[in-house]
Wavefront OBJ file of the C-alpha trace (Angstrom):
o trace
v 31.557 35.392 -195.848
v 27.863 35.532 -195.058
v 26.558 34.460 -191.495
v 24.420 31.469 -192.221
v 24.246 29.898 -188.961
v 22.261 33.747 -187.831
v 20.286 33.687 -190.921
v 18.705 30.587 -189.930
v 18.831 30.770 -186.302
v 16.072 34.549 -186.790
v 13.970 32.843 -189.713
v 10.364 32.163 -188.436
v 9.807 29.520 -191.024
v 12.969 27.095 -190.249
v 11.561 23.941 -189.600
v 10.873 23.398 -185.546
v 12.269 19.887 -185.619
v 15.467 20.875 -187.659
v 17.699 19.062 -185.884
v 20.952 20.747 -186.726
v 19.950 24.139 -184.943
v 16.977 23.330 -182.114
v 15.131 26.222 -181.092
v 16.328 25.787 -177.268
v 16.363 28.795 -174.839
v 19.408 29.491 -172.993
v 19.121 30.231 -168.672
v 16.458 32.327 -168.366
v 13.941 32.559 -166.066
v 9.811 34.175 -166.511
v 7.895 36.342 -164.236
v 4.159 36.890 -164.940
v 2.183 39.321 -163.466
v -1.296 38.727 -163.320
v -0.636 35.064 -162.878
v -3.867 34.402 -160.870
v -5.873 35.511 -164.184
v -7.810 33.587 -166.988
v -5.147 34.438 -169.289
v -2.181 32.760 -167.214
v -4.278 29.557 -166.147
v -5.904 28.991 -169.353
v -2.816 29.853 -171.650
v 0.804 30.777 -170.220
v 1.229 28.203 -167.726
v 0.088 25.242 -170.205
v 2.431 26.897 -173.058
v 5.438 26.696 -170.370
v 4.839 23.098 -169.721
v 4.181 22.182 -173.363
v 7.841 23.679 -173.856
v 9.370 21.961 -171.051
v 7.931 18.878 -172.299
v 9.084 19.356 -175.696
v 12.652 20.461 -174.539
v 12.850 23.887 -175.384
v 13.546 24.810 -171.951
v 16.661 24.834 -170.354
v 17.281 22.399 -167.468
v 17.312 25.521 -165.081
v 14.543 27.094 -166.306
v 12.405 29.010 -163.340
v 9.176 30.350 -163.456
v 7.889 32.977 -160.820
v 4.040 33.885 -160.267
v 3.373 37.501 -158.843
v 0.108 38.133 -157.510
v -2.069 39.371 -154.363
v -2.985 35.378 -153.458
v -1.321 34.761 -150.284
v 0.150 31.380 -151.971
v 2.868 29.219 -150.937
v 5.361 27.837 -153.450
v 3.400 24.502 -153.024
v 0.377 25.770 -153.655
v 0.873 27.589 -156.244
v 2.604 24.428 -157.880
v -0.921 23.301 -157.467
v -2.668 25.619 -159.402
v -0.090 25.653 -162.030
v -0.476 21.950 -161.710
v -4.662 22.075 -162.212
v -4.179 24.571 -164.659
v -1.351 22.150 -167.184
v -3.318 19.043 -166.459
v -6.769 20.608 -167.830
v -5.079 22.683 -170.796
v -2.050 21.731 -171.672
v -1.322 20.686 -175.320
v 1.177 17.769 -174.498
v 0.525 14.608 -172.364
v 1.164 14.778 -168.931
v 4.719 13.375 -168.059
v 5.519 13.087 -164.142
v 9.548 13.385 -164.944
v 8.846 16.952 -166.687
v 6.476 18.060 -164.393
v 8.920 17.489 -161.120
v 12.326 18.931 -163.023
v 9.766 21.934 -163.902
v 8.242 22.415 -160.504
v 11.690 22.832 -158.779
v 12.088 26.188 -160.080
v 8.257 27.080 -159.644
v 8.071 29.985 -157.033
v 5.364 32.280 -155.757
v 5.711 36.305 -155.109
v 2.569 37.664 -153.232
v 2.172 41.904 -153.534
v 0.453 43.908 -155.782
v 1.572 46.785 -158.033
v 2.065 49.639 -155.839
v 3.877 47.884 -152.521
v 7.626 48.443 -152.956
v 8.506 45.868 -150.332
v 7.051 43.048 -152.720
v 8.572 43.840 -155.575
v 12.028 44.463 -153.512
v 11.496 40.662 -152.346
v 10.323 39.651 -155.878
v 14.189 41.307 -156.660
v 15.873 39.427 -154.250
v 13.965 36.336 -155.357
v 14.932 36.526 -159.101
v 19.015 36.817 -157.412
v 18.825 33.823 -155.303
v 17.260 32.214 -158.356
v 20.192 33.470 -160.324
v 22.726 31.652 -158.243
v 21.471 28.834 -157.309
v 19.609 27.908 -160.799
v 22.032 29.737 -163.556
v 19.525 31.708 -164.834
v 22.432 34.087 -165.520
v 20.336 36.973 -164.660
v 18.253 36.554 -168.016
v 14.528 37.463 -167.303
v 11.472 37.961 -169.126
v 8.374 39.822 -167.520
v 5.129 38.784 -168.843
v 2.819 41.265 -168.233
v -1.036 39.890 -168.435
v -2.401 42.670 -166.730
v -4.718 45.711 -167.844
v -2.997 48.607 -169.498
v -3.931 50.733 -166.514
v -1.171 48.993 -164.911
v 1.745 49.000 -167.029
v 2.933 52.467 -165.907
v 3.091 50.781 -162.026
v 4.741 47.861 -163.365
v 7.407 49.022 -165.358
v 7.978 51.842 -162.219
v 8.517 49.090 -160.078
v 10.609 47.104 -162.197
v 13.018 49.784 -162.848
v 12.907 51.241 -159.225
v 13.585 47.625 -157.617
v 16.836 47.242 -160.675
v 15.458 44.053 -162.088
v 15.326 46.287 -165.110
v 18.828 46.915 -165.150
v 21.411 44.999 -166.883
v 24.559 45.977 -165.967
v 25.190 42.784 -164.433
v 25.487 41.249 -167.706
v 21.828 39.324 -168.014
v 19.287 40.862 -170.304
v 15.888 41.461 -169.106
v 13.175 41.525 -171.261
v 9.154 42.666 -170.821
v 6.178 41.168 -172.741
v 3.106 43.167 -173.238
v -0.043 41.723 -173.734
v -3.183 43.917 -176.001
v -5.109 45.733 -175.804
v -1.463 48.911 -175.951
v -3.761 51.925 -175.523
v -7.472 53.216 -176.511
v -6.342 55.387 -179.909
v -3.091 56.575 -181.138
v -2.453 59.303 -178.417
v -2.372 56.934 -175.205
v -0.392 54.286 -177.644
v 1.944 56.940 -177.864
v 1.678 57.645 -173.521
v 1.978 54.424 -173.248
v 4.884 53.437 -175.378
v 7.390 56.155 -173.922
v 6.683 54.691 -170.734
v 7.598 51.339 -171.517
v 10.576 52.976 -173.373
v 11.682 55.041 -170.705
v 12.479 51.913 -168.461
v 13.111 49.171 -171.415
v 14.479 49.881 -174.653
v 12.212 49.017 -177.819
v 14.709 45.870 -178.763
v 13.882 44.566 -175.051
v 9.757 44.985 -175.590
v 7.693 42.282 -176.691
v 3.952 42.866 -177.598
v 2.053 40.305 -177.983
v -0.678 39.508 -181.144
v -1.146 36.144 -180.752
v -2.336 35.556 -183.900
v 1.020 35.813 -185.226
v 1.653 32.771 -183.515
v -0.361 30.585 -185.042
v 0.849 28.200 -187.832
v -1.227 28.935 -190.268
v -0.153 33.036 -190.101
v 3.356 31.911 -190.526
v 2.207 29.874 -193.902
v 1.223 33.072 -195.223
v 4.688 33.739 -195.708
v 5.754 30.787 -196.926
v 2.985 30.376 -199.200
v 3.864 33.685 -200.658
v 7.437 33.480 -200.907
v 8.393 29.839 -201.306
v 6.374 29.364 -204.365
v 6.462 31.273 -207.710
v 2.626 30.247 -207.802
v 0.931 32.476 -205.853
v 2.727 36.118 -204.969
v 2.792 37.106 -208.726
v -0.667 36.926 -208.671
v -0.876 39.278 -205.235
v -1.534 42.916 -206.693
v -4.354 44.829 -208.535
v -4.346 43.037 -212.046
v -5.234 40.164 -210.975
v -7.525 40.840 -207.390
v -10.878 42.721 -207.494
v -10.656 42.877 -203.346
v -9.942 41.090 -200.293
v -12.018 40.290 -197.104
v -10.728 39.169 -194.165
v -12.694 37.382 -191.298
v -12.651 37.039 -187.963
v -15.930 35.683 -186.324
v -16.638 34.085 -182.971
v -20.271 32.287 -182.007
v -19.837 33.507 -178.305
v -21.028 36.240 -176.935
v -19.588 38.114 -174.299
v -20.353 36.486 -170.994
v -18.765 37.077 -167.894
v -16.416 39.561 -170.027
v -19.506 42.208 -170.437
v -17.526 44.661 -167.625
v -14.557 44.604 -169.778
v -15.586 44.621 -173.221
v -17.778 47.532 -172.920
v -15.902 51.350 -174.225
v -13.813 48.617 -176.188
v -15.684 47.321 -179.158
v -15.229 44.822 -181.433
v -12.901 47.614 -183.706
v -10.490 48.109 -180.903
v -10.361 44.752 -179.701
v -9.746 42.855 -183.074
v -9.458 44.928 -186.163
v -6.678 47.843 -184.859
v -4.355 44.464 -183.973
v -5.088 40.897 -185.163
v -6.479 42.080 -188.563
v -4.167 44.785 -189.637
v -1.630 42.152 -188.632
v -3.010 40.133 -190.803
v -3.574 42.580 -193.973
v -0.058 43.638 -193.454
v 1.634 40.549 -193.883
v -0.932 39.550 -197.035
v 0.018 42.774 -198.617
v 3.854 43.349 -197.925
v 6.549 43.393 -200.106
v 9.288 40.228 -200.429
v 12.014 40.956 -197.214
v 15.474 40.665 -197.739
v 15.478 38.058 -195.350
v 13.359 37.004 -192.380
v 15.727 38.913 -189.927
v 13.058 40.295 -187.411
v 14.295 43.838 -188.307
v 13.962 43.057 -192.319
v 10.018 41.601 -192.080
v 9.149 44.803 -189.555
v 10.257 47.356 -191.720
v 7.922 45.161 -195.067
v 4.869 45.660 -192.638
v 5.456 49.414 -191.240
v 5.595 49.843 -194.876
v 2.310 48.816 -195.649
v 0.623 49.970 -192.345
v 1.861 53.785 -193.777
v -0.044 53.333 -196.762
v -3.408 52.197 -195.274
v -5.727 54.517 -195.485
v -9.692 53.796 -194.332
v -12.051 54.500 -197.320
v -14.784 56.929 -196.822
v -17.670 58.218 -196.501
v -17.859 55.809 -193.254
v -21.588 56.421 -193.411
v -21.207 53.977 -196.505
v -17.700 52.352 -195.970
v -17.897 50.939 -192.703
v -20.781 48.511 -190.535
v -21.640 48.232 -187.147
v -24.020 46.305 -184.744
v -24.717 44.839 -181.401
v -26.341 40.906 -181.173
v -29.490 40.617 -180.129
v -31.221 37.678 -178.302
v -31.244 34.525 -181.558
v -30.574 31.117 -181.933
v -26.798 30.014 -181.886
v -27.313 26.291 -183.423
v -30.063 24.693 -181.260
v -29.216 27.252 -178.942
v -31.692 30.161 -177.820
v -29.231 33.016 -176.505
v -30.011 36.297 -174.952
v -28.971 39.321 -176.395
v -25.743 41.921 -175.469
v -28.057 43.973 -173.538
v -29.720 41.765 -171.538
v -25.521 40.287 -170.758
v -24.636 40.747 -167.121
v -22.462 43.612 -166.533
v -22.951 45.546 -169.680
v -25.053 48.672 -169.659
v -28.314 48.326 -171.942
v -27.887 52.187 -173.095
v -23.566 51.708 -174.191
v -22.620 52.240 -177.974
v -20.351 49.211 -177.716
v -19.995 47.708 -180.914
v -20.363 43.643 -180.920
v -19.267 43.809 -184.745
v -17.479 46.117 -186.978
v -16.460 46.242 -190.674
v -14.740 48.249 -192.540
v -12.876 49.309 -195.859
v -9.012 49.941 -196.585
v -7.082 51.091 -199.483
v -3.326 50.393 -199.461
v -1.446 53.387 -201.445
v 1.200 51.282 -203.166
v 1.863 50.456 -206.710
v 0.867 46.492 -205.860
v -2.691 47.628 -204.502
v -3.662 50.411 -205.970
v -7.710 50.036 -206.053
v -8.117 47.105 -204.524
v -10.239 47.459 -201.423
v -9.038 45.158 -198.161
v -12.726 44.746 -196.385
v -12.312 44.004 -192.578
v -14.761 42.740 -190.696
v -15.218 40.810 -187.069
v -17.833 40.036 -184.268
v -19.731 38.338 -181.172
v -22.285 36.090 -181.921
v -22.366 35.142 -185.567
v -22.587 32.532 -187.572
v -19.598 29.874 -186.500
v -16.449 30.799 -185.503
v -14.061 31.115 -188.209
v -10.776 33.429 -189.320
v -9.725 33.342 -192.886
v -8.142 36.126 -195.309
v -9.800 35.539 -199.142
v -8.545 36.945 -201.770
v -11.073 37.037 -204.738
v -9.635 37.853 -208.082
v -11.274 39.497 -211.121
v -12.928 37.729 -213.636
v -11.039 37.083 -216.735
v -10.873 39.667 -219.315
v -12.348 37.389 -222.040
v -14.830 34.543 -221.758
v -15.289 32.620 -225.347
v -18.373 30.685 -223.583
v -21.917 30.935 -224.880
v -25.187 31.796 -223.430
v -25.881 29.791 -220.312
v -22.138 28.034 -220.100
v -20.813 30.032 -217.189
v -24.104 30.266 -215.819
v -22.554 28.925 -212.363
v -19.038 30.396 -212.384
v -17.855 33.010 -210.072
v -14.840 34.756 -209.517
v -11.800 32.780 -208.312
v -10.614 32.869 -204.649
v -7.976 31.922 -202.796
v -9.009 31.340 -199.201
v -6.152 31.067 -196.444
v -8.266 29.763 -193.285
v -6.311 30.357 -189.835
v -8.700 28.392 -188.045
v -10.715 25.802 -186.996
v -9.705 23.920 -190.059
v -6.332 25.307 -190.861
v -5.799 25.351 -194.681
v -5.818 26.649 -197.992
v -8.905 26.635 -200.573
v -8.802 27.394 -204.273
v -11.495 27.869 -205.844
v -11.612 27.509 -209.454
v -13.577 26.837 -212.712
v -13.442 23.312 -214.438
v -16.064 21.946 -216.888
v -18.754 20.182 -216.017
v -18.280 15.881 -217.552
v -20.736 15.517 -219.952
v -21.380 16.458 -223.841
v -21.639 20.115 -223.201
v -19.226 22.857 -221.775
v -20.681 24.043 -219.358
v -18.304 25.067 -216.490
v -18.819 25.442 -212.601
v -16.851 26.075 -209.662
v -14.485 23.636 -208.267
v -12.427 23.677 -204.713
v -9.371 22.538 -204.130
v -8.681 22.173 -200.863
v -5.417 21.867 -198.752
v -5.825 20.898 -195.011
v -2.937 20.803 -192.640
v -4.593 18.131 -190.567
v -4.540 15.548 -193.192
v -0.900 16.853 -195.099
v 1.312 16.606 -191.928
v 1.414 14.369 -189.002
v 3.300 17.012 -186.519
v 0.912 18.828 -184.037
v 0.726 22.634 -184.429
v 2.162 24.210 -181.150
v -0.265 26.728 -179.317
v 0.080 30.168 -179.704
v 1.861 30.977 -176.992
v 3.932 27.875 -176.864
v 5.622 29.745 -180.321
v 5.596 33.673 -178.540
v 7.190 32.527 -174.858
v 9.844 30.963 -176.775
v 10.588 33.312 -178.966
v 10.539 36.169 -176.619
v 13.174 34.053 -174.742
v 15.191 33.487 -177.661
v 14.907 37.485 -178.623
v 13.237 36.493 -181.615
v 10.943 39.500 -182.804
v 10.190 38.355 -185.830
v 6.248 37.670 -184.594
v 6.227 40.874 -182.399
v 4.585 44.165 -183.418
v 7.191 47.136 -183.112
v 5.861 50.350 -181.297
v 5.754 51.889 -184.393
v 3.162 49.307 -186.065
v 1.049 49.798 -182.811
v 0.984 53.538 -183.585
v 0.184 53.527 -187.075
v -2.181 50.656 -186.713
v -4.136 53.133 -183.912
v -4.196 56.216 -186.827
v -5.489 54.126 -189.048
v -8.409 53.148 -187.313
v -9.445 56.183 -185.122
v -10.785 58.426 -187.970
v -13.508 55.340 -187.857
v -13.884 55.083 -184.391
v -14.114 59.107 -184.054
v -17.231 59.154 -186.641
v -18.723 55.796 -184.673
v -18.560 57.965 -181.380
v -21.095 60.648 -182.948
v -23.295 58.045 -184.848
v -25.668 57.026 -182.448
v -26.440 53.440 -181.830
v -25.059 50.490 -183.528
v -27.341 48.404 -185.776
v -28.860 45.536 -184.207
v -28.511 41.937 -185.417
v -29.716 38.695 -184.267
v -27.475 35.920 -182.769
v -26.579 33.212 -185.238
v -26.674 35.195 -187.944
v -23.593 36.818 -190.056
v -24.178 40.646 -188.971
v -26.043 43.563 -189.364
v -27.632 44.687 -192.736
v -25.381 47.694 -193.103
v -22.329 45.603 -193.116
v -24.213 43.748 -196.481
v -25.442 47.178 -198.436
v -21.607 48.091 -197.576
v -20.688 45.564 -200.067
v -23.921 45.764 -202.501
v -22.719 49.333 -203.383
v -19.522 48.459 -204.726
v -21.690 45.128 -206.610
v -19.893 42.451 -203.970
v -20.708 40.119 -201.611
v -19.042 38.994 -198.130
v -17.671 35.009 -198.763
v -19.944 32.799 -196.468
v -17.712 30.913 -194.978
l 1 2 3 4 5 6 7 8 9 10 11 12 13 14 15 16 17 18 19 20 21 22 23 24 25 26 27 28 29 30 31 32 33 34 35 36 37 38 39 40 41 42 43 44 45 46 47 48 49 50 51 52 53 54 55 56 57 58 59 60 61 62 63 64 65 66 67 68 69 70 71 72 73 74 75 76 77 78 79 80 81 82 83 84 85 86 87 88 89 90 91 92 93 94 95 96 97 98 99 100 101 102 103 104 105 106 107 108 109 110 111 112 113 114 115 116 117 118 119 120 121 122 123 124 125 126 127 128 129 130 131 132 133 134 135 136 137 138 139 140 141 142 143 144 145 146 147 148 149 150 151 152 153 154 155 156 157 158 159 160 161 162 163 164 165 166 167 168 169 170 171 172 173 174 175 176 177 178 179 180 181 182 183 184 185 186 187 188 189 190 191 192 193 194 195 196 197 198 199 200 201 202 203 204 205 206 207 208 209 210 211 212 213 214 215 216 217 218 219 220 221 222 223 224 225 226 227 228 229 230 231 232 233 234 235 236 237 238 239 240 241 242 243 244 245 246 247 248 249 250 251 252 253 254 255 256 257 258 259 260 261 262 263 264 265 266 267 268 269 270 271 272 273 274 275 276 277 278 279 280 281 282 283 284 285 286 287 288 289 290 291 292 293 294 295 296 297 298 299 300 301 302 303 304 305 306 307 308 309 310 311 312 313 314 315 316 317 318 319 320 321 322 323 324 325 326 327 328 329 330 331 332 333 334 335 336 337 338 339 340 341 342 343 344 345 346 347 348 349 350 351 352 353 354 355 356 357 358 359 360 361 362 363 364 365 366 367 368 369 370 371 372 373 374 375 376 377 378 379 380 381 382 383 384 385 386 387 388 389 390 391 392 393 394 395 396 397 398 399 400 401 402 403 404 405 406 407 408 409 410 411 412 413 414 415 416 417 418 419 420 421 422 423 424 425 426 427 428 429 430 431 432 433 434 435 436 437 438 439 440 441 442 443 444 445 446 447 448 449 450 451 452 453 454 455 456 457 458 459 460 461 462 463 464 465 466 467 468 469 470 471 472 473 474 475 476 477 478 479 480 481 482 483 484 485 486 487 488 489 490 491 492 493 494 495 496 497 498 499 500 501 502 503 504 505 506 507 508 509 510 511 512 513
């Protein structure tokens, strides 16, 4: 007798307002380190309130900031306060916000003082018994990588790591998990050593958006579309990320990262794996993992890189109406660093399904709007019975998944031209989620808090996709680091002229979105 009440409780695509089976987490309770941080006021605290106020939290729910702000428990109800009412997805409702607030609590100490994480201990027990949190706890950490190994040292040294009193304790990891494969690898055993792999939650939190998820619905719910994912039927696929801000006050941190290490090694390898995987069994967390690791161990980067892959740094342009100064002239980042602002390259995926078909990457700083979309553009067809001048205005087809602004799917297609003559152009079709359903996407990190609370991995890189994400990319990254200076490019504009020749070579062009 199968187990259809688990099936459905793990599958990332049951409907969020099923009512037969809500998505509610049990007592638990969430620490975050680095609570004082952009991350934590801009998006964790908001995407704990939004839950609350949607009633995925339980009624003893607790939340506890750790940080070196000498705060109160008032006042740092304040600045979670300040921080929901600017951001926060959901209106503002006064009933929540009190029932939320009474198990808001404040931990000052920074990584390396035992006596504040022994008090942080004792605070997580008292919360325990007098809230029900059933020693359950999640630790969130939104800190620099540089800090994990303190962290999780503390944790386990203090025994809010251990479980033997029945609770489970679980720790979330925000990106960027290591530099290249090797301190991936460092870093990974030492998370390991004090939590075990089912406990560790790394966050992408681009899997958390809607339109990610639709990729595997769109796939697998329809006959339509997956028999058409492999190499008879697509010449290659591009996929986009590409912001229209530069780096600002982030200049400090950004630089020795690069735009490779920063959005290709995670968000879009995330992103080609789940295009290119094969059909799971189910949508157990264990059975989509092992689809993706897969696919990430047949990904190969396609040399030379001297032709294969694109680099650049903006230069001072014109973003809109909008006369910006270039990366070097940025406060904080040094004019002579290598730092790549935007990066593309080509993959091949070794598998029977994609065999030849190149997978172009590409991201940066400063181009042309801000957009993320995967397009798949498929060969022509093999026979066109059209005569001279018909087809004049006919390209290939393309299906275009776009994960944001304007969350959809395009198809773009030929159709004739009305009139007397064939003549036959392209045509878009054009689904939008804002105008084909009236429910409100949650954030992000609404979707990711909850499911780390609900030990639902299912959106969660394993340590194993981190690794083989990082040996993918760092044969690229090792011929970058003796190449000399990235190209320059001009704000406003969609890159660097390598990243276009990279493309003219092989007789393509990228999609303007």
């Amino acid at each position: 007798m199968t187990n259809d009440h688990a099936d459905q409780w793990t599958n990332p695509l049951r409907d969020r307002l099923d009512k037969r089976l809500p998505r509610i987490a049990g007592p638990s309770g969430l620490v975050i380190f680095g609570v004082t941080g952009d991350l934590a006021r801009k998006k964790l605290l908001p995407a704990v309130y939004d839950l609350a106020n949607r009633g995925l939290l339980p009624a003893g729910f607790s939340l506890i900031g750790y940080g070196r702000r000498d705060w109160s428990k008032e006042e740092f109800e304040g600045q979670v306060a300040a921080a929901v009412k600017e951001r926060a997805r959901t209106p503002w409702r006064e009933a929540v916000w009190k029932r939320l607030a009474e198990g808001i609590f404040f931990v000052t100490g920074d990584f390396t003082t035992d006596s504040a994480f022994d008090e942080l201990a004792a605070k997580t027990r008292e919360i325990d018994e007098e809230r029900g949190t059933a020693g359950n706890w999640a630790y969130y950490l939104s800190v620099p990588p540089d800090h994990f190994p303190q962290v999780c040292h503390q944790l386990e040294r203090s025994g809010m790591a251990d479980t033997s009193d029945g609770g489970w304790r679980r720790v979330v990891i925000e990106k960027p998990f290591g530099h290249d494969e090797e301190s991936a690898r460092e870093l990974n055993k030492i998370v390991n050593d004090v939590f075990p792999e089912s406990s560790v939650f790394r966050i992408d939190h681009y899997l958390g958006k809607e339109t990610v998820q639709n990729i595997l619905a769109m796939r697998f719910a329809n006959q339509l579309f997956d028999p058409l994912f492999n190499s008879h039927y697509v010449d290659h696929v591009q996929i986009t990320m590409a912001e229209d801000i530069g780096l600002g006050g982030r200049a400090g941190y950004y630089d020795g990262i690069g735009a490779a290490r920063d959005v290709i090694q995670n968000h879009l390898l995330q992103l080609l794996a789940l295009i290119a995987m094969e059909e799971p069994v189910t949508f157990h967390p264990a059975e989509l993992q092992v689809e993706k690791i897969k696919v990430l161990r047949a990904t190969r980067p396609v040399g030379p890189f001297a032709q294969t892959t694109a680099r650049g740094q903006y230069t001072s342009g014109w973003q809109g109406s909008e006369e910006v100064k270039g990366l070097r002239q940025e406060d904080g980042f040094d004019p002579e660093s290598t730092t790549e602002t935007y990066a593309a390259a080509t993959f091949e995926i070794n598998s029977r399904r994609w065999a030849g078909v190149p997978f172009y990457l590409r991201t940066g700083k400063r181009l042309g709007r801000r957009v993320t979309e995967i397009a798949l553009v498929f060969k022509q067809a093999p026979h066109l019975p059209f005569g001279p001048g018909q087809i004049n205005s006919l390209s290939n087809n393309m299906l275009v998944i776009r994960v944001q602004p304007d969350e959809g799917v395009l198809v773009r297609f030929g159709s004739k031209v009305p009139g007397s003559t064939m003549e036959v152009r392209d045509v878009n079709m054009d689904f939008s989620y804002s105008e084909a359903f009236t429910e409100e996407s949650p954030e992000a990190y609404e979707r990711l808090i909850l499911d780390a609370l609900l030990d639902e991995a299912s959106l969660f890189p394993t340590n194993e996709e981190v690794e083989l994400s990082w040996k993918i990319l760092d044969p690229i990254l090792e011929y970058w680091a003796e190449s000399g200076r990235p190209e320059d490019y001009p704000a406003g504009t969609w890159g660097p002229q390598g990243a276009d020749e990279m493309m003219r070579r092989n007789g393509r062009e990228w999609r303007r979105p």
